[in-house]
MARRO-421739 format. One line per field, with one value per residue: residue number from 1; x, y, z of N, C-alpha, C, O, CB in turn; residue in three letters; chain. Coordinates in steps of 0.02 Angstrom, whole numbers, plus 50000, padded with zeros to 5 digits. Glycine has a CB too. Layout:
<atoms>
i	c(NUM, ...) .
nX	c(X, ...) .
nY	c(Y, ...) .
nZ	c(Z, ...) .
caX	c(X, ...) .
caY	c(Y, ...) .
caZ	c(Z, ...) .
cX	c(X, ...) .
cY	c(Y, ...) .
cZ	c(Z, ...) .
oX	c(X, ...) .
oY	c(Y, ...) .
oZ	c(Z, ...) .
cbX	c(X, ...) .
cbY	c(Y, ...) .
cbZ	c(Z, ...) .
aa	c(ALA, ...) .
ch	c(A, ...) .
</atoms>
This chain:
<atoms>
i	c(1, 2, 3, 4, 5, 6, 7, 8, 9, 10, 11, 12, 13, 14, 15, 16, 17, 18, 19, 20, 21, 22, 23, 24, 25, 26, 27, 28, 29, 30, 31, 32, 33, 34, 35, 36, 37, 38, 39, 40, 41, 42, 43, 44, 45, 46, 47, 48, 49, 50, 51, 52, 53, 54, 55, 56, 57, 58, 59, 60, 61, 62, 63, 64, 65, 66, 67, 68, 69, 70, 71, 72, 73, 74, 75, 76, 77, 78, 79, 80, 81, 82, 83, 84, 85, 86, 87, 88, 89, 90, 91, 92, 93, 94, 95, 96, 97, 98, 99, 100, 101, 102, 103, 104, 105, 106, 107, 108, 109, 110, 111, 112, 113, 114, 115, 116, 117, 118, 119, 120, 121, 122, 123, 124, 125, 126, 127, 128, 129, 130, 131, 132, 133, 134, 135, 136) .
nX	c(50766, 50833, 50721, 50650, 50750, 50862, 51052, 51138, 51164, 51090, 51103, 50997, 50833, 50734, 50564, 50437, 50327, 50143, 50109, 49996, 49915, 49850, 49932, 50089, 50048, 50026, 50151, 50245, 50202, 50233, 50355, 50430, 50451, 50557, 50664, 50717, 50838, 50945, 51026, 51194, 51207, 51282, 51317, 51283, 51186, 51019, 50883, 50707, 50585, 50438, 50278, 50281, 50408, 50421, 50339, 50384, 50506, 50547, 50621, 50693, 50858, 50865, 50915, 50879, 50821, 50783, 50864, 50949, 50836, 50784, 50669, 50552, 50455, 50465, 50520, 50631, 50617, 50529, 50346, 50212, 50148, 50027, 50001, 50148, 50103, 49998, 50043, 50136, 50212, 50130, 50205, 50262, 50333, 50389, 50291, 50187, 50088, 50158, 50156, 50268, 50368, 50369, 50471, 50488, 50457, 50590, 50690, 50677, 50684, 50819, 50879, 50875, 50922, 51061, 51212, 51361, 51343, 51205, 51186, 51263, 51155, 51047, 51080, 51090, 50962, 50895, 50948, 50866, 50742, 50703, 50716, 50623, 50508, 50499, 50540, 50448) .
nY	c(49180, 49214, 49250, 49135, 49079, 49049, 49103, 49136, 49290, 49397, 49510, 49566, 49580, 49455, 49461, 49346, 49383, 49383, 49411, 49470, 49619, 49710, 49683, 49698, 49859, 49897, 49866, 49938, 50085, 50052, 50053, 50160, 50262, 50251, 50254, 50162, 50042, 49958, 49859, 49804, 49828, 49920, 50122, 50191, 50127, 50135, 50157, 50119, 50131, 50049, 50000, 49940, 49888, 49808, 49704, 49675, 49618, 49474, 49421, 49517, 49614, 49743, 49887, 49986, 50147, 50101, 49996, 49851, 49722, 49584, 49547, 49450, 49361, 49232, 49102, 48994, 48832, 48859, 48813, 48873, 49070, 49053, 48951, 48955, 49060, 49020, 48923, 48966, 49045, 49152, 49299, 49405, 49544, 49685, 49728, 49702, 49584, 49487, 49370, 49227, 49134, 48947, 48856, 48712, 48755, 48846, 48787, 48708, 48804, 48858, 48724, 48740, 48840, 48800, 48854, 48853, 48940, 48924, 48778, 48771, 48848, 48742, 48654, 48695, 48746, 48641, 48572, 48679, 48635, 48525, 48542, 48624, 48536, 48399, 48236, 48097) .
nZ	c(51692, 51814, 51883, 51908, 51997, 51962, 51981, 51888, 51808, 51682, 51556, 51498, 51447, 51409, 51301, 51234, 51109, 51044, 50882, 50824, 50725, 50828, 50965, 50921, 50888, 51007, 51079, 50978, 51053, 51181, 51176, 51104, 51181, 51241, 51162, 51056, 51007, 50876, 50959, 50952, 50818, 50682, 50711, 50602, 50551, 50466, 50575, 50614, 50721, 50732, 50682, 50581, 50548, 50631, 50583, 50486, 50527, 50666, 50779, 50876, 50935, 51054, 51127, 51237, 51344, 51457, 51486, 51399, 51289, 51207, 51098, 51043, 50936, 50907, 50984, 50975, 51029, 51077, 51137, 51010, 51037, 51108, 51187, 51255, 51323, 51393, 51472, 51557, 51703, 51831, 51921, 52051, 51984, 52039, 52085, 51998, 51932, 51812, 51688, 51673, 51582, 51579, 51705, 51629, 51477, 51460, 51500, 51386, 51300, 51323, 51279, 51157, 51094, 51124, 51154, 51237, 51364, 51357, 51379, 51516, 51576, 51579, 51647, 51782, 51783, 51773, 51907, 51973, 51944, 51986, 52127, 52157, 52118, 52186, 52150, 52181) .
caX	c(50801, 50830, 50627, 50678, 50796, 50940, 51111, 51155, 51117, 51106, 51111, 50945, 50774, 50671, 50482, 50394, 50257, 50121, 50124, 49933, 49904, 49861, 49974, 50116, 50044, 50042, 50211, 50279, 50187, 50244, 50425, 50440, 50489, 50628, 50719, 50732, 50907, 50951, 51086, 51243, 51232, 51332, 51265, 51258, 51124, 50947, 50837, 50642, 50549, 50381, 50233, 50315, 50468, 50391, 50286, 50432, 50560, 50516, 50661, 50727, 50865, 50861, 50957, 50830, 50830, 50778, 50913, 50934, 50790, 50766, 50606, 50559, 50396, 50465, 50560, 50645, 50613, 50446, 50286, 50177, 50147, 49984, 50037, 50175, 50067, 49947, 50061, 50176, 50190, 50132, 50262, 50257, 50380, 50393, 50218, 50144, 50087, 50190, 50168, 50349, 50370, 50357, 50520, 50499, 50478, 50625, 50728, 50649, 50721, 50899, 50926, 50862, 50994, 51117, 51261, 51407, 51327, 51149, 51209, 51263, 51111, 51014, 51104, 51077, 50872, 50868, 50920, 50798, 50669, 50731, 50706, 50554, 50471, 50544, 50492, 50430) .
caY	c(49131, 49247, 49236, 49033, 49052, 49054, 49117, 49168, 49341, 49429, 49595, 49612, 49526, 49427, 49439, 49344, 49440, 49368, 49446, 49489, 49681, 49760, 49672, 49749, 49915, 49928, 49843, 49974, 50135, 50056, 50063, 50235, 50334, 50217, 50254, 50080, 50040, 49892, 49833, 49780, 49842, 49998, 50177, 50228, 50102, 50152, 50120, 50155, 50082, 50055, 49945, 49916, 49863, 49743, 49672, 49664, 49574, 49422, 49423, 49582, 49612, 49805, 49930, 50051, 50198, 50056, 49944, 49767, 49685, 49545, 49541, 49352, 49350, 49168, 49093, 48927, 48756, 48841, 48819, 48945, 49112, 49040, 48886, 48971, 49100, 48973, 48870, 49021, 49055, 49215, 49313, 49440, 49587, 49758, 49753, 49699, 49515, 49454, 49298, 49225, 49054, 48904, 48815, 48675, 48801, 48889, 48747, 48682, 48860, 48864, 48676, 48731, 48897, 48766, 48893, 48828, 48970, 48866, 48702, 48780, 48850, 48711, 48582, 48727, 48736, 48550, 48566, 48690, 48588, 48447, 48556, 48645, 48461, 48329, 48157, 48064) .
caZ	c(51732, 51891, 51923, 51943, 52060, 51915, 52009, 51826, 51775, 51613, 51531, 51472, 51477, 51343, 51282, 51186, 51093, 51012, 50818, 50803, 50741, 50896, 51006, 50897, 50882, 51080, 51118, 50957, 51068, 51239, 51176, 51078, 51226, 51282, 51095, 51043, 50938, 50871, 50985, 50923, 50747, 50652, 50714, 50557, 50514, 50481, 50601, 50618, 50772, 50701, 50669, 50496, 50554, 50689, 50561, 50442, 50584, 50701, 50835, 50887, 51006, 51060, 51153, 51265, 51397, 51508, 51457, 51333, 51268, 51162, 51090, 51037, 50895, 50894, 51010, 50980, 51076, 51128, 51107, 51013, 51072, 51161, 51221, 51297, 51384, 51432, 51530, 51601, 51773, 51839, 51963, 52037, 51981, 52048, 52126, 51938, 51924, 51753, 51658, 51644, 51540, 51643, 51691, 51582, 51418, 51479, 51493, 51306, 51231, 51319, 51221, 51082, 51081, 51141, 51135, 51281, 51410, 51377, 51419, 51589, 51601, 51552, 51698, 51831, 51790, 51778, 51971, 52007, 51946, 52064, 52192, 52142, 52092, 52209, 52137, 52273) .
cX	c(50804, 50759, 50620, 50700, 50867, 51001, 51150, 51110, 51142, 51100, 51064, 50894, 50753, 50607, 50489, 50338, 50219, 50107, 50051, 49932, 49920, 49897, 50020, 50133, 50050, 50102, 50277, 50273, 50219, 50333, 50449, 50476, 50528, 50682, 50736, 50796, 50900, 51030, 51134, 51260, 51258, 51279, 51242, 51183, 51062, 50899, 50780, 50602, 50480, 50330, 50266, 50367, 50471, 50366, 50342, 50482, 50518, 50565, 50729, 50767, 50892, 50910, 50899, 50865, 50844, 50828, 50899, 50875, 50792, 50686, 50583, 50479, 50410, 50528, 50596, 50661, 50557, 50414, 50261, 50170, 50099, 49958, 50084, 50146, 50017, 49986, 50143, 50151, 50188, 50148, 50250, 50315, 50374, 50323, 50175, 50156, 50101, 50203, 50243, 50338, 50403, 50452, 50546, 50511, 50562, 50690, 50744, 50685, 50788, 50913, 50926, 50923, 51059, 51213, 51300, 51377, 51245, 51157, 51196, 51194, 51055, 51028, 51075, 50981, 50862, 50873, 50854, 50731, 50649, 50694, 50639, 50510, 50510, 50520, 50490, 50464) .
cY	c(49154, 49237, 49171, 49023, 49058, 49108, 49149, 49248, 49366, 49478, 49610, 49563, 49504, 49443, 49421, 49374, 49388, 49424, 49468, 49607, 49739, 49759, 49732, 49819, 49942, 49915, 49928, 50054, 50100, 50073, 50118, 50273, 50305, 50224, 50197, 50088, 49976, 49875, 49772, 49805, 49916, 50060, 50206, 50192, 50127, 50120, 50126, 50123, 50105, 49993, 49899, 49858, 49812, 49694, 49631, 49603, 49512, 49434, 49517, 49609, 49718, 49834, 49981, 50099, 50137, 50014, 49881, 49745, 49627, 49538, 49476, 49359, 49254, 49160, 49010, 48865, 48804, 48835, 48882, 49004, 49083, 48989, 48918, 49015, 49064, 48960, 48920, 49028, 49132, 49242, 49375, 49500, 49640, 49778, 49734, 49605, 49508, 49378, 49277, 49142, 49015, 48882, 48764, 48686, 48837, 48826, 48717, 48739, 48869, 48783, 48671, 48786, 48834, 48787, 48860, 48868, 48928, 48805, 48717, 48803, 48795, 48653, 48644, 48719, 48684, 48545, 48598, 48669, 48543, 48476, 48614, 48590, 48409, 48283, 48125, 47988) .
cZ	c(51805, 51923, 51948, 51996, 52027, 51978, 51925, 51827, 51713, 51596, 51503, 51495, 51401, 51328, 51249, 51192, 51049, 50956, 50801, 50795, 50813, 50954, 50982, 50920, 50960, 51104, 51058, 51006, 51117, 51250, 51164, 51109, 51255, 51226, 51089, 51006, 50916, 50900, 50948, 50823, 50731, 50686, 50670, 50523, 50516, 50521, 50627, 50671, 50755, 50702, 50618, 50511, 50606, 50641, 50528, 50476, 50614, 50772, 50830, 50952, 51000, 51104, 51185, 51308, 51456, 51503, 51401, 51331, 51222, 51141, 51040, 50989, 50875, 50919, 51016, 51030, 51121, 51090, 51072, 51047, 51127, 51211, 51298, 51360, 51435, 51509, 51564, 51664, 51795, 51919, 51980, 52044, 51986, 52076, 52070, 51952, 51816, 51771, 51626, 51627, 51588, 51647, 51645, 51504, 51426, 51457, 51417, 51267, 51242, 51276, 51184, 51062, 51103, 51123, 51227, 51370, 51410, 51387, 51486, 51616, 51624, 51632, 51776, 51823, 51796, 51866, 52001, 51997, 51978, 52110, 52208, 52127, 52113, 52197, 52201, 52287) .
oX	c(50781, 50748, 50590, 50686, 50919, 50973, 51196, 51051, 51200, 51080, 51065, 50899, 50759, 50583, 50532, 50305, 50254, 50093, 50052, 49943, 49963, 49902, 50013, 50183, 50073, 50118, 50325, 50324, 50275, 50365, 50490, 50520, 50543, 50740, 50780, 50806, 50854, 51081, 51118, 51308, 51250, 51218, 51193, 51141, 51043, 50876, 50790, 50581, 50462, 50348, 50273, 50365, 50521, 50373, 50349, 50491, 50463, 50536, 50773, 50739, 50924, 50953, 50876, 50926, 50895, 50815, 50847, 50850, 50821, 50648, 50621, 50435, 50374, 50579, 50583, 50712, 50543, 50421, 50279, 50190, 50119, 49914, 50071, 50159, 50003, 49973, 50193, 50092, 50234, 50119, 50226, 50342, 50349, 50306, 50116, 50205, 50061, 50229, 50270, 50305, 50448, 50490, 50603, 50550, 50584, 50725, 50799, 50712, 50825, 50961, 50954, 50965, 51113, 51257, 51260, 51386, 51228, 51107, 51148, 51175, 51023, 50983, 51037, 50947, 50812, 50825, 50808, 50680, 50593, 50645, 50619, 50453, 50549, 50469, 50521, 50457) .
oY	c(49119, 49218, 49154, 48980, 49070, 49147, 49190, 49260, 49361, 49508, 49666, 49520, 49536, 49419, 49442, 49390, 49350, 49480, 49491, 49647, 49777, 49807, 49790, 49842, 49997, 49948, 49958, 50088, 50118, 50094, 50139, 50310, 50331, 50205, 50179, 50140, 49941, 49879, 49717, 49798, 49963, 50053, 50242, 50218, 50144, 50064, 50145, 50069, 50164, 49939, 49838, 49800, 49779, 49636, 49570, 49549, 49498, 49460, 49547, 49624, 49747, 49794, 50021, 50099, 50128, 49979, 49870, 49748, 49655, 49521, 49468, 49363, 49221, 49188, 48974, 48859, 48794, 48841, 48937, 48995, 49083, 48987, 48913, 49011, 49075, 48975, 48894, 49022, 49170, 49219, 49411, 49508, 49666, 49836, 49747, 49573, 49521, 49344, 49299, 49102, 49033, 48891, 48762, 48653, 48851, 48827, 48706, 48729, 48886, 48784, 48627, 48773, 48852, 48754, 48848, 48838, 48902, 48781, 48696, 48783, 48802, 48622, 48619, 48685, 48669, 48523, 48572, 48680, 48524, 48448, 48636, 48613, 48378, 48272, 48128, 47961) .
oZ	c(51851, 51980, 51999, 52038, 52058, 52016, 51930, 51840, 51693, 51646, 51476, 51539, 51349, 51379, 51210, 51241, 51016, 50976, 50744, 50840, 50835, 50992, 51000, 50949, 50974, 51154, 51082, 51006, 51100, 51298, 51205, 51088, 51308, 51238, 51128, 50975, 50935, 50866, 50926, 50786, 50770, 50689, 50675, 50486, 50572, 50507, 50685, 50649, 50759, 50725, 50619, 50492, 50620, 50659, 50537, 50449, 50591, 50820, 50798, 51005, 50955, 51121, 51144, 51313, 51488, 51553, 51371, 51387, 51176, 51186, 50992, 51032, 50837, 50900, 51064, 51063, 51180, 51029, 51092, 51105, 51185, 51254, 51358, 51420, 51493, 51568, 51590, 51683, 51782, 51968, 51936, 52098, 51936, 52088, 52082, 51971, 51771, 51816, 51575, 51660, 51626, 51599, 51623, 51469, 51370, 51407, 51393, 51212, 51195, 51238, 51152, 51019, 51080, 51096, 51272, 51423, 51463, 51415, 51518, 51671, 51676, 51660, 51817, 51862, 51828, 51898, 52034, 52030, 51996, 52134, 52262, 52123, 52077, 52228, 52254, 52342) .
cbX	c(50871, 50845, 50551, 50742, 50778, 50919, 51147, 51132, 51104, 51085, 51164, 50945, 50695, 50654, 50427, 50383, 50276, 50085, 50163, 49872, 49848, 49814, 49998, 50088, 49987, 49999, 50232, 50261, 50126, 50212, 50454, 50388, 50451, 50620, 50786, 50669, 51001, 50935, 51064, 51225, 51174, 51335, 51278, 51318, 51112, 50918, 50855, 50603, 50569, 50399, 50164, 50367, 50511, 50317, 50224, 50468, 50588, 50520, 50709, 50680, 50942, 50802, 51010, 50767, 50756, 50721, 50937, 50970, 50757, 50794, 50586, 50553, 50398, 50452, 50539, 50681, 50706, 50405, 50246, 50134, 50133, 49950, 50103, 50216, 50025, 49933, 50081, 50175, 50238, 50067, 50329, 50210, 50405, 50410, 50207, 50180, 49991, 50261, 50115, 50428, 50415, 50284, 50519, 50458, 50415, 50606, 50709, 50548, 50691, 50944, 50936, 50771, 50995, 51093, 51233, 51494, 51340, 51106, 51296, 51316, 51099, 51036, 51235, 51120, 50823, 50943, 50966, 50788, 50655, 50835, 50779, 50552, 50462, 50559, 50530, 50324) .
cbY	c(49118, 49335, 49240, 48989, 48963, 49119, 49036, 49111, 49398, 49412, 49617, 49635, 49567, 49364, 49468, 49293, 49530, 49339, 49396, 49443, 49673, 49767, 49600, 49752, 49929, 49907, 49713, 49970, 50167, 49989, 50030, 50272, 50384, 50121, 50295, 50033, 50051, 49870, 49810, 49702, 49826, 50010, 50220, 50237, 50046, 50153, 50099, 50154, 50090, 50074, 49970, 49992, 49913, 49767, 49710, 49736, 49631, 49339, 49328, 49624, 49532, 49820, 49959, 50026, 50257, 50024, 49913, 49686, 49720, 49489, 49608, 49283, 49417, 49146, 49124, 48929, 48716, 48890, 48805, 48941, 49170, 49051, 48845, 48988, 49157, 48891, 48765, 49091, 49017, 49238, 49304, 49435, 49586, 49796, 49846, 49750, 49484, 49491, 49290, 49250, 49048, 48820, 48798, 48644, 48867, 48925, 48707, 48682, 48945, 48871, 48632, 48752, 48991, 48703, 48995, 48855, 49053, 48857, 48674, 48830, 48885, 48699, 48546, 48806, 48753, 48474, 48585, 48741, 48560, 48435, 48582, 48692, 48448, 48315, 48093, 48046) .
cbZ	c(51705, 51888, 51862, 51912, 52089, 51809, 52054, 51759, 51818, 51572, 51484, 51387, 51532, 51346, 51271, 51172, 51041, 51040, 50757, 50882, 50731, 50924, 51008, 50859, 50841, 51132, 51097, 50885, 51063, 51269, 51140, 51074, 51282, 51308, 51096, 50993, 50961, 50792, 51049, 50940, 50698, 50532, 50742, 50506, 50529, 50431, 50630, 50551, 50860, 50638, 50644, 50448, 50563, 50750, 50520, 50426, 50661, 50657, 50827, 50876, 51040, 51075, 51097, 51312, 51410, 51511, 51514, 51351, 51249, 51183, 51065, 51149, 50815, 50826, 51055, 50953, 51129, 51178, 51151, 51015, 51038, 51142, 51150, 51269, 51353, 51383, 51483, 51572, 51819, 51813, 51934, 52054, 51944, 51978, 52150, 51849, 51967, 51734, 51598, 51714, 51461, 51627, 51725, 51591, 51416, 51559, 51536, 51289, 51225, 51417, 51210, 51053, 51155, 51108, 51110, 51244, 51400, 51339, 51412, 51608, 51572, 51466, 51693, 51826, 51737, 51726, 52006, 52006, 51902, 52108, 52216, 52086, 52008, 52272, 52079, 52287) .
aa	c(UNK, UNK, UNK, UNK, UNK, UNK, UNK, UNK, UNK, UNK, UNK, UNK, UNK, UNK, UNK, UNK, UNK, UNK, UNK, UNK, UNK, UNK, UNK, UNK, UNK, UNK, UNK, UNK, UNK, UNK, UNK, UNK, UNK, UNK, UNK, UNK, UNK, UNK, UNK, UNK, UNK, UNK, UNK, UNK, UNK, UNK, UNK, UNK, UNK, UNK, UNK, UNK, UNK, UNK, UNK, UNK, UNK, UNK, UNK, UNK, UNK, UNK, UNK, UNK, UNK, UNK, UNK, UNK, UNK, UNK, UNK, UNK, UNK, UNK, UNK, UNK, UNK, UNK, UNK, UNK, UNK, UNK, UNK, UNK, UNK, UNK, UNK, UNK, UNK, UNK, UNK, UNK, UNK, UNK, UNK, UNK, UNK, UNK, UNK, UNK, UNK, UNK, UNK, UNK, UNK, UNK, UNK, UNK, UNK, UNK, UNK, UNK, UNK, UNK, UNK, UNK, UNK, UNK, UNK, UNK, UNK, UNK, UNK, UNK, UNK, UNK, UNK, UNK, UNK, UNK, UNK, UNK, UNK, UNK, UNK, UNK) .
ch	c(A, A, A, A, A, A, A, A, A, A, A, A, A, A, A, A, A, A, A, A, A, A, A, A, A, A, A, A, A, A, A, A, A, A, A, A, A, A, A, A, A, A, A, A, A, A, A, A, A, A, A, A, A, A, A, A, A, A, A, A, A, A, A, A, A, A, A, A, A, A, A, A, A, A, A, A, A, A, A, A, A, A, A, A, A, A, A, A, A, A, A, A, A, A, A, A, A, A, A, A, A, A, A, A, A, A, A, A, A, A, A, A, A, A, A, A, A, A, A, A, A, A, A, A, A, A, A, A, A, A, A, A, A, A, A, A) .
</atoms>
C-alpha cells in the first residue's frame, strides 16, 4: 500500500510466491539466514523452515531478522500467481526494480480480507486511483 501512496503503514510486508518447485526451494534458501518463526504462535511450537513445510503450507505469516512477513502462495480476491505478476507494477525499491501488484489487484484483495482496517483501506486506494486515473 505505502508503494501507492497509502498514508497507512503496516508492520510487515506481503509476497505472493508462485508454488512451482524451484521457486520454493529459492524463496526457502533466500530466507534461512533471517531465522524464519511463525509469528504469533506458542514458542514452544515446532517449527522447521523448509521446502517441506512450504510445500506442506500455502499462506504463511512469519517473524524474521529482517522483520514481519506474510508470505501469500494464495492470496484472496487476486488473480493467480501469473496473472497477478503479469499485470503488477514494477517500482523501484532500494535501488532494485520490484514487481508490486497493481492497484486494482490490491484493492480486489483488501475486499476480499474485508476485516474493518480493509474497508478503510479499501476507500483510501479507491482515492488514489482517482488521482492516479482521473476520468476525463
Amino acid at each position: 500500500m505505502a508503494l501507492h501512496g497509502s498514508a497507512h503503514l503496516t508492520r510487515d510486508i506481503d509476497f505472493v510466491y508462485a508454488r512451482h518447485q524451484s521457486n520454493m526451494e529459492a524463496l526457502v534458501k533466500s530466507l534461512a539466514p533471517f531465522r524464519p518463526i511463525l509469528r504469533g504462535a506458542p514458542a514452544d511450537l515446532p517449527f522447521r523452515w523448509d521446502r517441506r513445510t512450504l510445500e506442506l503450507g500455502l499462506n504463511f505469516t512469519l517473524t524474521t531478522e529482517l522483520g514481519d512477513l506474510d508470505l501469500l502462495g494464495n492470496a484472496p480476491g487476486a488473480p493467480p500467481y501469473v496473472e497477478l505478476r503479469e499485470r503488477a507494477e514494477v517500482m523501484n525499491v532500494g535501488g532494485l526494480a520490484v514487481p508490486v501488484a497493481s492497484l486494482e489487484d490490491l484493492i480486489s484483495m483488501k475486499r476480499a480480507a474485508n476485516r474493518p482496517k480493509d474497508r478503510d483501506h479499501v476507500r483510501e486506494l479507491e482515492a488514489l486511483r482517482k488521482l492516479k486515473f482521473p476520468e476525463p
